[in-house]
KOLLUMSE-391693 format. One record per residue (C-alpha): residue in three letters; x negated, y, z negated. Coordinates in steps of 0.5 Angstrom, whole numbers, padded with zeros to 4 digits, always signed. Each point is the difference from the previous one (the first is absolute). Layout:
N
alaXYZ...
% end
This chain:
210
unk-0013+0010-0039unk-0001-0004-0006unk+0005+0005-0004unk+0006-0002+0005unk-0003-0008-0002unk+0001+0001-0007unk+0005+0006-0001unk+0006-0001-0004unk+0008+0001+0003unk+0000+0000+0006unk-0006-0003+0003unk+0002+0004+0007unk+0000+0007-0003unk-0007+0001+0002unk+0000-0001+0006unk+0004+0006+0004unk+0005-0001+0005unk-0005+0005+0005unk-0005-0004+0005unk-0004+0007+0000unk+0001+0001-0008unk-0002-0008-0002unk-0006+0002+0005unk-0002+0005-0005unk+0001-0004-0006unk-0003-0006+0001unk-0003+0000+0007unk-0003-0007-0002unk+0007-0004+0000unk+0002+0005+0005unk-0007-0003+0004unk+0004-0007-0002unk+0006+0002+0003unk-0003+0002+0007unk-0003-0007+0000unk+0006-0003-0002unk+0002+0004+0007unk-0005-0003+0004unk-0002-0007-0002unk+0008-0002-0003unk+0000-0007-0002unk-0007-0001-0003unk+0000+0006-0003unk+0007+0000-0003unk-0003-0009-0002unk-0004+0004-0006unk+0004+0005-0002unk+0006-0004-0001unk-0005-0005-0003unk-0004+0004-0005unk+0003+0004-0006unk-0006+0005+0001unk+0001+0002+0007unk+0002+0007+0001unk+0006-0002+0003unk+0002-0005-0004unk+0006+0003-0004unk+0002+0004+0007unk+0001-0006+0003unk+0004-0003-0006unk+0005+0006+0000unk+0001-0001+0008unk+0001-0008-0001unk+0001-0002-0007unk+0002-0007+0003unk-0006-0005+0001unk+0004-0003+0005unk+0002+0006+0004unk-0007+0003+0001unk-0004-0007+0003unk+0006+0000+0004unk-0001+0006+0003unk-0008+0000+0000unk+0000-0007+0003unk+0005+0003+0006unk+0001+0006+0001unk-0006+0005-0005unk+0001+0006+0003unk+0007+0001-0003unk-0004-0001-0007unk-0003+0007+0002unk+0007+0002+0003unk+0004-0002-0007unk-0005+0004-0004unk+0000+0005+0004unk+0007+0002+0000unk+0001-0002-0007unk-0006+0003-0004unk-0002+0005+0005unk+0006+0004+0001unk-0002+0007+0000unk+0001+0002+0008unk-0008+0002+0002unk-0002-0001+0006unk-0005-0005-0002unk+0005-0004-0004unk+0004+0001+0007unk-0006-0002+0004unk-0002-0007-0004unk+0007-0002+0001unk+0000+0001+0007unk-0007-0004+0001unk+0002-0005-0003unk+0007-0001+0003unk-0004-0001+0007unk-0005-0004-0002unk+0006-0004-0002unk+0003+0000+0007unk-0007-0002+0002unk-0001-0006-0004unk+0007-0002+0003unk-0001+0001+0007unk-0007-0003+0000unk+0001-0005-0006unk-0007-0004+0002unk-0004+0006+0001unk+0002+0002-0008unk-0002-0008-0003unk-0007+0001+0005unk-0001+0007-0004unk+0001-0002-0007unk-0007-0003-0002unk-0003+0007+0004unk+0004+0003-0006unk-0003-0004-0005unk-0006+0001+0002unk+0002+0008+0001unk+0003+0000-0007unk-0008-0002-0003unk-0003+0005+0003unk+0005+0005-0001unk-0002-0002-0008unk-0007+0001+0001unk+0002+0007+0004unk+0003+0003-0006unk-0005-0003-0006unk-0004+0003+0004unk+0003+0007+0001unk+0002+0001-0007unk-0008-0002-0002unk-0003+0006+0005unk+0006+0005+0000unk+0005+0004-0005unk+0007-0002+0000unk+0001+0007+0003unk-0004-0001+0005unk+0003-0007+0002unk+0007+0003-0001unk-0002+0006+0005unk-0002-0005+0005unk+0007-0005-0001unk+0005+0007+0000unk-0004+0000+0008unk+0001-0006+0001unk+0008+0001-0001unk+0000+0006+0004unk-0002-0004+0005unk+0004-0006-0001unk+0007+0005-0001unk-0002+0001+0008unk-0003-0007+0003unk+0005-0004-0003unk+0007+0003+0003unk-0004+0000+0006unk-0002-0007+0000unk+0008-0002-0002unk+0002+0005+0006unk-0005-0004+0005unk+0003-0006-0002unk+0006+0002+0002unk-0003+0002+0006unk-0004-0003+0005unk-0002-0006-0004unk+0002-0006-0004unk+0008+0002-0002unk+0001+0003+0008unk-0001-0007+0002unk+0003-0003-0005unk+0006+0004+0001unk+0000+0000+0008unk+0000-0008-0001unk+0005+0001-0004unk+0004+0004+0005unk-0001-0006+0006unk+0002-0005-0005unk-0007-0004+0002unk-0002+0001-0008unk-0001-0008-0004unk+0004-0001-0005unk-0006-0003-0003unk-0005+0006-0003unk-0006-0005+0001unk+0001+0002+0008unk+0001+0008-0001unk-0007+0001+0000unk-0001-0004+0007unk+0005+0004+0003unk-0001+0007-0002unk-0008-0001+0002unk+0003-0003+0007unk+0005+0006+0000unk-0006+0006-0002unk-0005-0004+0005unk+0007+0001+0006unk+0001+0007-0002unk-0008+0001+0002unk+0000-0003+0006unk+0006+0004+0002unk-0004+0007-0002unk-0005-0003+0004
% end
């Protein structure tokens, strides 16, 4: 990856605009992306802040605006990966597709449950750390071919869990609820509330089944 940091003209045309063509390119940045994914604003903190990152001048090219990129790290980090995304990754694969479908519904979580998400944020630092650890350690004990046959699984994988959980969302969970509240015209104006009610609504659906 340090070709991408030092190269002349343009500094993103390293980088492919295909998830599965970055994946076997640089299967090391791409791991940092995947952490990027996961973990949001503790990972997104160092790659903004350290010019060595992998994902340093990926993030600048998305947000070249100081200003606009810890607005949106701070409120809404998901749509760090959304941008990037839809403005880099613009090649239609179903990974590239998949990526942007997981985030959005980890968005419409953090929306609906908005203190299950600040509860979880330490828990994706600590994720992040060792997720670090995990990757020294694999390219320590393993060739990258290797390293990259087993992240192409994992993407495989992903293309089929990841519509599967936004379809659950929208099903019977979190997004039902929140729509059927809506629908009665019973759902708080203040979102700090959301969370209480969609619990009491899931928790009446039990019982009703019961």
């Amino acid at each position: 990856f340090f070709s991408t940091l030092f190269s002349f003209g343009d500094p993103m045309a390293d980088i492919p605009t295909s998830l599965w063509q970055w994946m076997e390119k640089d299967v090391y940045a791409f791991e940092g992306f995947m952490h990027a994914c996961l973990c949001h604003r503790p990972a997104w903190l160092y790659q903004r802040l350290w010019p060595s990152a992998p994902l340093n001048k990926l993030c600048l090219e998305a947000f070249p605006s100081d200003g606009q990129f810890w607005l949106t790290w701070a409120a809404c980090p998901q749509l760090l990966n959304i941008v990037i995304l839809r403005k880099h990754f613009t090649e239609h694969t179903w990974l590239n597709w998949t990526y942007t479908v997981e985030q959005s519904g980890n968005l419409i979580s953090m929306a609906l449950r908005p203190r299950r998400h600040v509860r979880a944020i330490p828990a994706k630092a600590a994720y992040l750390l060792f997720a670090w650890a995990t990757r020294w350690l694999g390219h320590k004990m393993f060739r990258e071919q290797f390293l990259m046959f087993l992240i192409s699984i994992g993407g495989y994988l992903g293309i089929v869990t990841g519509f599967a959980s936004l379809l659950a969302k929208f099903g019977e969970s979190d997004v039902a609820a929140f729509l059927e509240l809506v629908r009665e015209r019973k759902l708080s104006y203040n979102p700090m509330n959301w969370e209480h009610q969609i619990d009491a609504k899931l928790a009446a659906k039990e019982l009703k089944e019961d």
